[in-house]
C-alpha positions in Angstrom: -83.3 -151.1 54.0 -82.0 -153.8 52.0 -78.2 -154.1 50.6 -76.6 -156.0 48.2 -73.0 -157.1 47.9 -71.4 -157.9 44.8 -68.2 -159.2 44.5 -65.9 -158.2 41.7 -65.8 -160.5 39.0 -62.2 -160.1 37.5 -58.9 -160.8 39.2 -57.4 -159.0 41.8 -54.2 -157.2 40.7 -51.3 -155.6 42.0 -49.7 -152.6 41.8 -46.2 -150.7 43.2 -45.5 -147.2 43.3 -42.1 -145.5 44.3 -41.0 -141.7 44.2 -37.4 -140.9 45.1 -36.7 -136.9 46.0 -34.5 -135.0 47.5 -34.0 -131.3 47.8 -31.4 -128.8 47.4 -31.9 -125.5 49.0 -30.0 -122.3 47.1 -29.0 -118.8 48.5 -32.0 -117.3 47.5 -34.5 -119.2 49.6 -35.3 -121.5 46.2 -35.4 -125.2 46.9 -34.8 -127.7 43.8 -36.1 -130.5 44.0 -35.1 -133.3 40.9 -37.3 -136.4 41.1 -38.2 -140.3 39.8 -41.2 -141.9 40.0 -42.2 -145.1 38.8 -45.6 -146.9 39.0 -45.5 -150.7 38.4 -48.9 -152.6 37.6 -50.2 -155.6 36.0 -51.0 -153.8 32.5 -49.1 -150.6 32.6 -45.8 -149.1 33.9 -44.9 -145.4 34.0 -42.2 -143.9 34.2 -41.4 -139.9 35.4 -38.5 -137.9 36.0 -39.0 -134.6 37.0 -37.7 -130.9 38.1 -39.9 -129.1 41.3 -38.5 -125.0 42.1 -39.7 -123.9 45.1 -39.2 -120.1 44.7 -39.6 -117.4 47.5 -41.7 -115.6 45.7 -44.2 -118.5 45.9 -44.0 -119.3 42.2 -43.3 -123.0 41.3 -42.2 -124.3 37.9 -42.1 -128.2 37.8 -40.6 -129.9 34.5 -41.6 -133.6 34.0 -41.1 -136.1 31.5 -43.1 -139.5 31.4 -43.1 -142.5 29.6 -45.9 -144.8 30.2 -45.4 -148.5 28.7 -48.7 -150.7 28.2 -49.4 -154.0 27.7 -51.2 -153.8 24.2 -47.7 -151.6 22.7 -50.0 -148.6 23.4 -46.9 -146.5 24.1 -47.3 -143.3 25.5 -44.5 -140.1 26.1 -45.5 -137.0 27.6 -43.9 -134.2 28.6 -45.2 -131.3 31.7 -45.1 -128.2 32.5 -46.7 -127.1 35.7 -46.5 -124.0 36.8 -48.2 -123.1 40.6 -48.8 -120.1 42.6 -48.7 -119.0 46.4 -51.7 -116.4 45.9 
């Protein structure tokens, strides 16, 4: 068995990614969750801010908003709206 290697031939690059969260629980059992997340890299950076409920009933609605900011003015804004069961 014979294996090649190839190295890559562009630049390595970095990237940075950060999510800050913290949760609130109600009187019914529901946790809500507000959120920011931010991913830094060499030709993009993306931008989210964002509502997670936790419900007892093991339904979870999560609202997000992103903005995503490229190098080439390639703008793009999005915005979510997840919605995930406990079946």
């Amino acid at each position: 068995m014979h294996r090649t290697w190839h190295l890559p031939t562009s630049p390595p690059t970095t990237a940075f990614r950060v999510q800050v969260a913290y949760g609130v629980l109600n009187s019914n059992d529901a946790l809500l969750t507000p959120y920011i997340d931010a991913s830094l890299s060499h030709n993009s950076n993306t931008y989210t801010t964002g509502l997670r409920y936790a419900l007892a009933t093991g339904m979870n609605p999560d609202l997000s908003a992103s903005h995503k900011q490229r190098s080439n003015s390639n703008n793009d804004n999005r915005l979510f709206l997840q919605l995930r069961s406990d079946l």
